[in-house]
C-alpha positions in Angstrom: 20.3 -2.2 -3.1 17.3 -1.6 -1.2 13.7 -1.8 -2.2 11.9 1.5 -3.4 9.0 1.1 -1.3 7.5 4.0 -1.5 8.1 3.8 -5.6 6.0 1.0 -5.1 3.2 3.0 -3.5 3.1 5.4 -5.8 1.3 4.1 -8.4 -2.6 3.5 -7.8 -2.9 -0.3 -9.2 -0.3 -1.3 -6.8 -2.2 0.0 -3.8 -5.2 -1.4 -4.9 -3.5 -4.8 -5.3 -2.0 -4.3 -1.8 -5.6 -3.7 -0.6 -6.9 -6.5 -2.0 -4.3 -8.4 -0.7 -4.9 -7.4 2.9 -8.5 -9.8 2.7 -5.9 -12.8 2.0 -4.4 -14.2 -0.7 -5.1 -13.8 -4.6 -3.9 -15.5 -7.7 -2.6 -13.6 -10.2 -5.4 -13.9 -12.4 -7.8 -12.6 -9.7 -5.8 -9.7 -9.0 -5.3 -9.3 -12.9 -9.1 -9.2 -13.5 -9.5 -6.9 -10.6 -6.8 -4.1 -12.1 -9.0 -4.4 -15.5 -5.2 -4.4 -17.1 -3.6 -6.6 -19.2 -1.9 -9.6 -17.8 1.9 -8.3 -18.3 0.7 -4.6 -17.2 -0.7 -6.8 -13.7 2.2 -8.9 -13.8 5.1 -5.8 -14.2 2.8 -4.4 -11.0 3.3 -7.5 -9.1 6.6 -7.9 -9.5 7.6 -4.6 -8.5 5.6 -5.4 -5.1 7.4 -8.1 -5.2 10.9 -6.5 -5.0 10.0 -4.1 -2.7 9.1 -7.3 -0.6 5.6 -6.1 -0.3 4.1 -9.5 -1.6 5.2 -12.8 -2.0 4.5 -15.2 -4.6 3.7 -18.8 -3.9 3.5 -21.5 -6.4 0.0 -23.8 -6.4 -0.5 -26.0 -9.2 -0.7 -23.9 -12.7 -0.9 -21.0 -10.1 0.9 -17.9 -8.6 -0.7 -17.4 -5.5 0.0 -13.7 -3.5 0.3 -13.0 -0.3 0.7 -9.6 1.6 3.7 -9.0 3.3 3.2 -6.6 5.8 6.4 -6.3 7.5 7.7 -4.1 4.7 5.3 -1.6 5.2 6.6 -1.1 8.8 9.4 1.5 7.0 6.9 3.4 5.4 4.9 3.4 9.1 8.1 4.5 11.1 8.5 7.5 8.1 4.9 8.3 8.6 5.2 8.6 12.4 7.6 11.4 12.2 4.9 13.7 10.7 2.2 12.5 13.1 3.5 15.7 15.7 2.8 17.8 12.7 -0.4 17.1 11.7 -1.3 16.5 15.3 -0.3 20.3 16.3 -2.0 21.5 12.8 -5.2 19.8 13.5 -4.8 21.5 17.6 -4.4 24.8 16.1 -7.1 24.5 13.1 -9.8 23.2 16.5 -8.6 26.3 18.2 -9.1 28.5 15.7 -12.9 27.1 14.7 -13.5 27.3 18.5 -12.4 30.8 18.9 -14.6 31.9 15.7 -17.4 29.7 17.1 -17.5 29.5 21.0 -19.7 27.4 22.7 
């Protein structure tokens, strides 16, 4: 089965997690303490990032230490990049239109 990364993405404590994660890594308590959540709301978050292979887990001592994985994020990227021609032409015709209502 394949990860649901973009079921991962959905939720709001998960991005922020994933944003935190992107200045190095965390332990679980810091990223725990950061969600303002309890430790097996934090810890359900992380796993799912975890099977989505958004994150790894490393072991340090008495500590879960996690690290970004960015690689996975390169399916939602190429998913993205087929709307980028959309928006691209929207935002042309939106300038064109504000130009047209307010020439120079």
């Amino acid at each position: 089965m394949l990860p649901d990364i973009f079921g991962a993405l959905a939720n709001p404590a998960r991005r922020t997690i994933l944003d935190e994660l992107r200045n190095g890594p965390r332990t679980a308590g810091d990223l725990t303490g950061l969600l303002e959540q309890s430790r097996s709301a934090a810890s359900e978050h992380l796993a799912v990032l975890r099977e989505a292979g958004l994150v790894r887990e490393e072991r340090r001592g008495r500590h879960q230490v996690y690290h970004l994985q960015a690689a996975g994020m390169a399916e939602v990227g190429s998913w993205l990049k087929h709307y980028e021609h959309y928006w691209s032409r929207r935002l042309d015709a939106l300038g064109d239109l504000l130009d047209e209502e307010n020439p120079s």
